[in-house]
C-alpha positions, 0 to 999 in steps of 0.5 A: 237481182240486188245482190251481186256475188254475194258467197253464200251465207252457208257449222257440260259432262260426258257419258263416263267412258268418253269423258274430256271436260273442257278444262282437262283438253290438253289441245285447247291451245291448239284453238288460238287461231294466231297462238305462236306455239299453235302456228308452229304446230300447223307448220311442222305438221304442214311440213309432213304432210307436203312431203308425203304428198308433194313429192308423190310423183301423181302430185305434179300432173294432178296440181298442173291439171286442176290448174288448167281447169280452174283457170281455163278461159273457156269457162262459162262467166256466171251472168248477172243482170244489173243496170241493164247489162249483165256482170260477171266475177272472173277469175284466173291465172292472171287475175287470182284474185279477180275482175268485176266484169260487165257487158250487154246482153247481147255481147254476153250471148256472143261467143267472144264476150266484150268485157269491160273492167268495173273492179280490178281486185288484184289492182286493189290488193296491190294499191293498199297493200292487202289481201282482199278477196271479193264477197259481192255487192250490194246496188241500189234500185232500180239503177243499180248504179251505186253500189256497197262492195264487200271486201274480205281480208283473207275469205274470211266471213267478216267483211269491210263494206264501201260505197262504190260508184259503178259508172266511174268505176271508183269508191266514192270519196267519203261515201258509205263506209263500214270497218271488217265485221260480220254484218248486214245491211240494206239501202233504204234510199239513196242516203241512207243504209240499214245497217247491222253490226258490232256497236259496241256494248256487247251488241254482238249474238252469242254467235257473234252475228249482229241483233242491234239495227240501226239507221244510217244517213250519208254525211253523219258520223256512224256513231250518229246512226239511229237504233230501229231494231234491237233483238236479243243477244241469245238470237242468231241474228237479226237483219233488214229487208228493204223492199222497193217496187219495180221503179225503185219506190220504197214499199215495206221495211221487214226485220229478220229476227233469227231467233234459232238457225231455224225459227224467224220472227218478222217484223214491219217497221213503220211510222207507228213502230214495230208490228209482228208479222202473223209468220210462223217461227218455222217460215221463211221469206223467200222474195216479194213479186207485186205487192206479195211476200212469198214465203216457205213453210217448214212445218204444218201451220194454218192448215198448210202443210211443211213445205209449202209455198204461199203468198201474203198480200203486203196491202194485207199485213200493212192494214190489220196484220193480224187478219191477213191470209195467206194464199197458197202457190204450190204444195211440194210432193212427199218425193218434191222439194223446194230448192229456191224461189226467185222473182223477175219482173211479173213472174215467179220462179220455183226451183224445184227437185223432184226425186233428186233431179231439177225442174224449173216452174214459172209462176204467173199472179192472178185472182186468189191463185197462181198459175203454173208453166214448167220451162223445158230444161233438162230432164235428169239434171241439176237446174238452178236459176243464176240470175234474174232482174226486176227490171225485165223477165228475163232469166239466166239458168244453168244444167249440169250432170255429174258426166253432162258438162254445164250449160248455161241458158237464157229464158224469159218468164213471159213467155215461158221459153228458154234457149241454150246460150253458153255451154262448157267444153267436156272436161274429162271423158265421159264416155267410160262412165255411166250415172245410176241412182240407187236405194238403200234401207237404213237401220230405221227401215227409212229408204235413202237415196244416192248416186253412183256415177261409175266405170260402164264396164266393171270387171268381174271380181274386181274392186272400183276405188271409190270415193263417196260423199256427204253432207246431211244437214241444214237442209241443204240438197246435194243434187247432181253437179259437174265437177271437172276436178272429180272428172279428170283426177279420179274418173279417167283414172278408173275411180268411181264417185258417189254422192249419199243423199241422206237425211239432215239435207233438203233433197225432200223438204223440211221433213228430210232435215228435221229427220236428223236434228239434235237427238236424231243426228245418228240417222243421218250417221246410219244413213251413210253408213247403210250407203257405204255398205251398199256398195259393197254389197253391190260389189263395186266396190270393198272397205279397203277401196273405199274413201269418204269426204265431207267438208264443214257439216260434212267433217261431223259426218266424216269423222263419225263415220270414220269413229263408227264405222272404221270397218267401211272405209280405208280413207276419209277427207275431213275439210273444214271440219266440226269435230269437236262437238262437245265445244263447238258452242265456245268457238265463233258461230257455233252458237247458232247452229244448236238448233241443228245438233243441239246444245252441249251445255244442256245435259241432256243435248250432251248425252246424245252429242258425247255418244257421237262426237269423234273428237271424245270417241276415239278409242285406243287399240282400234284400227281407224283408216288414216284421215286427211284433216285438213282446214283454213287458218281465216276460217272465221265460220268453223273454227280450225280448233277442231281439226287442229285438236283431231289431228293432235289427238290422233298424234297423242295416241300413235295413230296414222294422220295427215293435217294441213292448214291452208292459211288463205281462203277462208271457210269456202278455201276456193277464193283463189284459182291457184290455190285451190288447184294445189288443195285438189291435187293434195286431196286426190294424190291422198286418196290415190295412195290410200285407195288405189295403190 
């Protein structure tokens, strides 16, 4: 696997009665990131808050907790295979900010694992004098020795880009370099990089990510570097895939043109020019294995139905692009989905759900078809493939369940076989607890799935403080995981947790997702608010005992939740959060999500945003459950205005709130152990005295 590290890439006129034009916000200096009058405002309401959480006497034991947890020596390293060995990025009480680790293969499946340090971050932030948080690497094949390492100042998305010398242990002086952006790259060789990012001139998207890709050769000024690609400044954004053999031998180059969140074009780029790739818009490039390109499908194309996996012949779409035909790998079922697919040496991996639960299939090439082996992974779990090499078949998985600690295995593709090698010490007492899946009938008749890990013994006539969490979008699946925070701080206390999975996410393809697009988001809303009711139908639990959180597309959830449905819930944990949807557009990366929720600025996309969007909806003289709005001042993803401007708005209006900015962390607020310790203890202390007392 070439990329090491790398955090995820994972956010007009109003109807009369909710009408706030842009110019009559009375909070739009609250989205001056860096504004003197706005950063006085996140300190005095940050004051507040600590003080109602702080001195909560749960907050002490909760921080001191969560700390042990995410420092804890006993965790399970995350394994990647480069250069023959296997890397890790480790983290702890010591080291906040990080080690680059490696080891053999061997020595990482020994129970005292012999780590030697490649990159010390906090030995780096130290020399320079920065605030650098670690976003991956980049090395090049088949070596994997010379590496582009990627820094960020604060966890921001914008990164700096050096060349690194993964033998020496050292950036190579005068190598590679590449100033703080949102950009993309890719080795085309060992002198030369596919780079994209600002070059000035308005090169920049709409969405601020780069459509401008340009050839870089070691040893010439970057302002030498020569375009190859220039897509448009209303695309999302464009990038290279540099695709190399097994041995490192350049094969293809293909340009990923973003022309919406959702919708691709390809190209090839060859000595004649640029070829478009017979792709439909909605496909995805997921690896290439033997001179095939795999791709998904995310909606009925060809003959093929949404959701598909298929294979293109390079050879093919080299030769005559326009005659290639794809050959089909596997068609997902209406209960099936897609998570992942990965390649190692010979072989095809395809992570797949089912029901909501993981499986892992290997796939093997032959004559116009592909074979299919499932590797015995635990059943009623999360599965996902943590690394793999195109050096070998050799394959890195993890399980988890939401009471079944995670363990890590080791697997080779060839021969169809895995075998256990690392597992994490409980973290919590599982044993009062017990997982359930149920379904519930949303307002459309469709049938919604969740999880409800509860205590085994419910009290007749008692109610269980219970927290319940969502996201819904962007395809993305929330399927059982281990959460060692949730586990000690809520679980062991009594509480339940439920995970909702509803429409807008992945759990069931594409066609899960595209139920809740744009004019349809409500679904995803009425999903939840059917979930939420369900439990207490159940008699779990009751509205004065239930919380909610979401977190970045999950804010959009939870503060619509909390603005239509205030009779549901009595505590909502809004992180990261898209609010204000009537603006998001104007605020850095929202440009590329209106294939998800539409565009405010089109009058039609606004009817239905503004009949949803918390920030214009509420409304005085109703009685909303006090939220806990919280957010990141390097947030460079979702902009902190919206929570910032909610939490203002609630102010203005005399209703019960807490914000707090945490001003390090970026989008994920995870890059630093300690921190996010104190970011779970304040939640849950919030959640304890909203749910509980």
């Amino acid at each position: 696997m070439r990329r090491l590290f790398v955090a995820p890439l994972l956010t007009g006129l109003l109807t009369a009665s909710t009408a706030m034009a842009a110019e009559e916000d009375p909070f739009l200096w609250l989205e001056e990131v860096q504004g003197q009058r706005a950063l006085e405002w996140v300190r005095a309401q940050n004051a507040k808050t600590e003080a109602a959480l702080e001195k909560d006497p749960r907050f002490a034991s909760f921080q001191a907790e969560a700390l042990r947890i995410f420092t804890a020596t006993d965790r399970i390293p995350t394994p990647v295979f480069r250069a023959g060995g296997v890397d890790t990025f480790w983290q702890d009480q010591a080291n906040p900010r990080g080690r680059w680790l490696r080891t053999t293969l061997e020595g990482y499946a020994s129970p005292s694992i012999p780590w030697e340090t490649v990159l010390d971050v906090d030995a780096l932030s130290k020399a320079e004098g920065a605030n650098w948080v670690f976003k991956g690497s980049d090395c090049l094949p088949p070596a994997d020795l010379r590496c582009m390492v990627f820094l960020s100042n604060g966890g921001k998305d914008a990164v700096e880009a050096r060349e690194f010398d993964a033998t020496t242990k050292q950036f190579l002086e005068g190598g590679f370099r590449l100033a703080e952006g949102k950009q993309s790259l890719d080795w085309l060789d060992a002198d030369t990089l596919l780079v994209g990012r600002d070059w000035g001139g308005d090169t920049l998207t709409e969405s601020g990510y780069p459509f401008v890709l340009k050839r870089w050769k070691r040893g010439t000024p970057l302002e030498q570097a020569v375009e190859v690609y220039r897509g448009e400044r209303t695309d999302v954004s464009s990038r290279p895939i540099v695709i190399h053999d097994v041995d490192g031998q350049l094969q293809a180059v293909l340009i990923n043109r973003a022309v919406t969140f959702f919708e691709s074009e390809y190209f090839l780029l060859g000595d004649a020019g640029l070829v478009r790739l017979p792709f439909p818009r909605k496909a995805s490039i997921q690896t290439h294995l033997n001179g095939q390109i795999v791709f998904t499908l995310e909606e009925d194309w060809g003959g093929f139905k949404q959701g598909a996996l298929l294979s293109y012949a390079l050879a093919d779409l080299k030769a005559e692009a326009s005659k290639a035909k794809p050959t089909l790998i596997f068609q997902p079922g209406p209960r099936q989905a897609i998570e992942a697919v990965v390649a190692t040496r010979s072989r095809l991996l395809v992570n797949l759900y089912e029901d909501v639960k993981g499986a892992l299939d290997v796939y093997t090439p032959g004559k116009g078809r592909w074979s299919r082996k499932r590797l015995a992974m635990p059943k009623n779990a999360s599965v996902s493939v943590i690394g793999t090499s195109r050096g070998h078949d050799k394959l890195f998985a993890r399980s988890e369940g939401f009471l079944a600690p995670t363990s890590l295995w080791l697997g080779d593709a060839s021969t169809n076989t895995v075998k256990q090698v690392k597992s994490l010490p409980a973290r919590f007492d599982a044993s009062k607890h017990r997982v359930e899946q149920f379904w519930v009938k949303s307002k459309d008749g469709t049938k919604v799935p969740y999880f409800l890990v509860r205590p085994a013994k419910l009290k007749p006539g008692a109610v269980t403080p219970t927290v319940v969490y969502g996201y819904g979008g962007f395809q993305v699946s929330k399927p059982p995981v281990y959460l060692p925070e949730m586990g000690k701080l809520w679980l062991e206390r009594g509480g339940a947790y439920v995970v909702a999975n509803i429409r807008g996410g992945g759990e069931f393809g594409p066609r899960w997702h595209q139920a809740a697009l744009r004019e349809n988001r409500q679904r995803s809303f009425d999903d939840f608010a059917a979930v939420l009711e369900d439990l207490a139908r159940r008699k779990v639990t009751s509205p004065a005992h239930i919380g909610i959180y979401g977190r970045s597309n999950g804010g959009v959830l939870t503060s619509v939740a909390m603005t239509q449905h205030p009779e549901l819930l009595n505590a909502a944990v809004i992180e990261s959060p898209l609010i204000d949807m009537m603006r998001y557009t104007k605020l850095p990366a929202g440009a590329s999500w209106a294939g998800e929720y539409g565009d405010p600025a089109v009058p039609g996309d606004a009817a239905f945003i503004s009949k949803y969007s918390a920030y214009q909806n509420l409304k005085a003289g109703v009685r909303y459950p006090k939220p806990y709005i919280t957010t990141n001042t390097k947030d460079d993803r979702v902009h902190p205005g919206h929570a910032r401007k909610f939490a203002a708005k609630l102010e203005a209006m005399g209703l019960p709130y807490l914000y707090y900015e945490n001003t390090d962390g970026g989008h994920s607020n995870d890059s630093d152990p300690v921190l996010n310790a104190r970011r779970w203890a304040l939640h849950h202390v919030y959640l304890s005295q909203q749910l509980m007392d």
